[in-house]
N, C-alpha and C positions, 0 to 999 in steps of 0.2 A: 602384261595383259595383251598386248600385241601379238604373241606368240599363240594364243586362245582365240584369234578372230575364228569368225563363221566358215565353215569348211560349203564351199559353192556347191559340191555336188550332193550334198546329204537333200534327203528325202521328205523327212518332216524332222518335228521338232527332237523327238525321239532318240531317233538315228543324230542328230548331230549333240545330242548330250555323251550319247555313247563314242562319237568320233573325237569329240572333245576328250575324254575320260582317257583313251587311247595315246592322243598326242601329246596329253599332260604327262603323263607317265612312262614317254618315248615307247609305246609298245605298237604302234600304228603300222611296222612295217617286218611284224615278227613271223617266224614260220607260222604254217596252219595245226601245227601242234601247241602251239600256245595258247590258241580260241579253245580251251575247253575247260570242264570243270567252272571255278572261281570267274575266270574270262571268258567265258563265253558269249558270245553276242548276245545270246535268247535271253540267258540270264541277265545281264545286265542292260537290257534293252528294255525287262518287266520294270527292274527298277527306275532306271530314266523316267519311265514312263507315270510312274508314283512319284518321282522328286519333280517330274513337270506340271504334273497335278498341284500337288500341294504349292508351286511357287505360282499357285493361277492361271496355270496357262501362258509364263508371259518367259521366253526362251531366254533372255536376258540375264533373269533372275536365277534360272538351274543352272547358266554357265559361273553367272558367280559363285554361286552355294559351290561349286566343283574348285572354282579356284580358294578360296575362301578353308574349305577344307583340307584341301593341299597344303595350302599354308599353315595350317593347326597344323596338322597331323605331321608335316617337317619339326615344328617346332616344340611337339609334343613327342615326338618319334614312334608313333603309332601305324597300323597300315591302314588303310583306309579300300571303300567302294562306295559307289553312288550312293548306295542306300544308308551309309553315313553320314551323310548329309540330311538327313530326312533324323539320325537320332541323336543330332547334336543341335542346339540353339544356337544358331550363327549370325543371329543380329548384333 
């Protein structure tokens, strides 16, 4: 979990679910042809934005749903995105 602390310079809560999503999956320092399609910021910035919704507003809670799903989806061997979290029960 140490590895998932808060990134200082993100913006709002949004933006650091998505920075999160990035450094979980080492892709945080990929060429600019990687941000498209599937990875795209916009795309996946809408979804953040629904998994921070639904976890109330409270940033806490979408970084764990992110980590929490990581961990399935390793141990399930599945691929996973933000908005996985939002159609899996991870309590």
């Amino acid at each position: 979990m140490a590895k998932l602390q808060k990134h200082k310079q993100a913006v709002n809560p949004v933006h650091e679910i998505v920075n999160c999503y990035y450094k979980m999956n080492g892709w945080e320092k990929m060429p600019k042809e990687f941000y498209t399609g599937r990875y795209a910021y916009n795309k996946l910035a809408k979804e953040a934005k629904m998994l921070y919704v639904a976890c109330n507003e409270v940033l806490d809670d979408a970084i764990w749903a992110l980590d929490k799903m990581k961990y399935l989806a390793s141990k399930g061997g599945f691929d996973w995105s933000i908005i996985t979290c939002l159609k899996h029960k991870l309590a």
